[in-house]
TIBA-264579 format. One record per atom (N, C-alpha, C): z, y, x; residue in one letter. Coordinates in steps of 0.02 Angstrom, whole numbers, plus 50000, padded with zeros to 5 digits. Each point is the difference from the previous one (the first is absolute). Layout:
// residues N
ZYXa
...
//
This chain:
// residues 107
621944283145328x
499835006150034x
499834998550072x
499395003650022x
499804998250077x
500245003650037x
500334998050066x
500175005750038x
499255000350056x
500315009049994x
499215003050056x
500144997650065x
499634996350040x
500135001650072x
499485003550035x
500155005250024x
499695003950046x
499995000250054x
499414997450038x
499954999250100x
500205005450030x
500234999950048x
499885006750059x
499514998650026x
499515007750021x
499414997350018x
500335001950096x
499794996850050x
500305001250060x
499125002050049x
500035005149994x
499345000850056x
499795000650058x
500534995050025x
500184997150079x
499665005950030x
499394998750028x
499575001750072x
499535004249964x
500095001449928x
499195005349992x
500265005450003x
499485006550016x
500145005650014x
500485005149978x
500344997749947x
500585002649954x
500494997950017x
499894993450041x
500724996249981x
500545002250053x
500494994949988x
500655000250062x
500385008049975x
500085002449944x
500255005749980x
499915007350035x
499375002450036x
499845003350023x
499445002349962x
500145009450007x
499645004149963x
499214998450025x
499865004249974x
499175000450003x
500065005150077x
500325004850005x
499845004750054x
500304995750049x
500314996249997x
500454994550072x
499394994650002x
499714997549976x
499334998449998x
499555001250007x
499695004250012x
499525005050002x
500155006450051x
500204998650050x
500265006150038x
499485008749992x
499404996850006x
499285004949998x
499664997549935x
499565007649982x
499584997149946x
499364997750025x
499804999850057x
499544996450014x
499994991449986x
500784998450030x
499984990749986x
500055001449948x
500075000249909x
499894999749946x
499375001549981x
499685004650027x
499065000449987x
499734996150027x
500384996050055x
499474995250047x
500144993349956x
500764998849947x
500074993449966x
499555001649958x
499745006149956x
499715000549929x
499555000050019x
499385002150058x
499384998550008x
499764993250017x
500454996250041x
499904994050029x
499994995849920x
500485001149966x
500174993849927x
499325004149943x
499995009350011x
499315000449958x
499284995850017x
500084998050063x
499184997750009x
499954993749990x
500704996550004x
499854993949976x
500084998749923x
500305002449968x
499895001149926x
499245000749968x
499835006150062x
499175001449952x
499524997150038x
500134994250046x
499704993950036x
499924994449937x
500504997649976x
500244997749933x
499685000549955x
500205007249970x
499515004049930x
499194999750010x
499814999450068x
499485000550017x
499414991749985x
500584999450010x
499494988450014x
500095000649919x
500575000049977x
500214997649911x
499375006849969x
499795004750012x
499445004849947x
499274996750049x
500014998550038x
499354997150015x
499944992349966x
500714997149993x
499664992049973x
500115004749921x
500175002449970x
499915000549922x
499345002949983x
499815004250053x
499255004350000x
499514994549987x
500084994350056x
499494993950008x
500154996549951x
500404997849968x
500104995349935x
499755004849924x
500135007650013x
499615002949952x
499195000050002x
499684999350037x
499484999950028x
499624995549992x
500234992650032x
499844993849953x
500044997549962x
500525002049930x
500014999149942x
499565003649945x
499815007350029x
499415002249990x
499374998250012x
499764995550030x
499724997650026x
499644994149946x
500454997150000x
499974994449932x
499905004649941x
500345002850003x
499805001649915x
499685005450000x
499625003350038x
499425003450013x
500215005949972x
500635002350015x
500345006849967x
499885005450054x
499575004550008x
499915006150063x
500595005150007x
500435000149933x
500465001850013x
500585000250028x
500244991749999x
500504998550032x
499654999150070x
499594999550027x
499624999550062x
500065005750056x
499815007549941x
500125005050013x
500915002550027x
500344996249966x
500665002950014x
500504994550063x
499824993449997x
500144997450058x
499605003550052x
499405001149986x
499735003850073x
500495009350020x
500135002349965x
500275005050000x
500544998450016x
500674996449988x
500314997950027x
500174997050080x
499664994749999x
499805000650074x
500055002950043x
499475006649979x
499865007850037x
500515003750018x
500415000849956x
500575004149979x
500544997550038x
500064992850021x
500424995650038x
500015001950052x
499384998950037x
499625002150074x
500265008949995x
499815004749984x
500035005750006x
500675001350000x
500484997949971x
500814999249979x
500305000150073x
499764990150025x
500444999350055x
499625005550065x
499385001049987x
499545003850068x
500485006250006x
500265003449944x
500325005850011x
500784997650019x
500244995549984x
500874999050002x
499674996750103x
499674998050019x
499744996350053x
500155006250040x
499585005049980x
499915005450039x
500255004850010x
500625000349972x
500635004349984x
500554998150070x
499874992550026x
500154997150051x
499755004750061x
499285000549995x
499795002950064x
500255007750003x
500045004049960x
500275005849960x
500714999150035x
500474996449998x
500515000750011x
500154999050091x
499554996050023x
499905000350067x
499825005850046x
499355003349959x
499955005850020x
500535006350017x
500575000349940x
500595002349982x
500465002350040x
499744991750029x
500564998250063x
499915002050066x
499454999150022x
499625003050047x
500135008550017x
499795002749939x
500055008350014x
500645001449983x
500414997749960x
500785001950000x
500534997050050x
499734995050059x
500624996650031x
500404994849959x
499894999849921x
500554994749997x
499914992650007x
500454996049988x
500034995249980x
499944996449942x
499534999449961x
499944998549925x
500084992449974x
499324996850060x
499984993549955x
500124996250076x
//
C-alpha cells in the first residue's frame, strides 16, 4: 500500500500569500483592476503572437497543397487576432480616459 504525500503549497510573496485576505491586499478596487488589466494585456499580447503564428502556418500549408480553404481561414484568423488584441489594446486607452474624467487612480 502507497502512502499519499501531499505538499503544502506556500505562496510566499504572490498576491495571496503571507495569510492575508484579498481585501488586506487589495486595499482599493482600483489596485486589483490595475493587476487584471496589466496581466490581461499581456496574456492577449501572448494569444496574440501564438493566433498570428498558427494563422501563418495555416496559410503556408495551404499554400502547398493549393487548398483556398484552409488559406481562407488562416487568413481570417489572423484578422480576428489583430481586431481581438486592437480592441483589448484599446480598452487601455478607455480606461485612461476613465481616469482622467473621474479623478481616480486606476492603472
Amino acid at each position: 500500500m502507497t502512502n499519499l504525500v501531499l505538499a503544502a503549497v506556500n505562496l510566499g510573496d504572490t498576491p495571496l500569500g503571507g495569510g492575508k485576505s484579498i481585501s488586506q491586499t487589495y486595499p482599493d478596487p482600483a489596485s486589483l483592476i490595475t493587476l487584471i488589466v496589466k496581466n490581461g494585456l499581456t496574456i492577449a499580447g501572448i494569444i496574440l503572437i501564438v493566433l498570428i503564428i498558427a494563422g501563418g502556418f495555416m496559410m503556408i500549408a495551404s499554400a502547398g497543397s493549393g487548398d483556398q480553404k484552409k488559406a481562407a481561414t488562416g487568413k481570417t484568423l489572423i484578422t480576428d487576432a489583430l481586431i481581438g488584441f486592437l480592441v483589448i489594446f484599446l480598452s487601455y486607452f478607455i480606461i485612461q480616459i476613465v481616469e482622467v474624467i473621474t479623478g481616480l487612480s486606476i492603472l
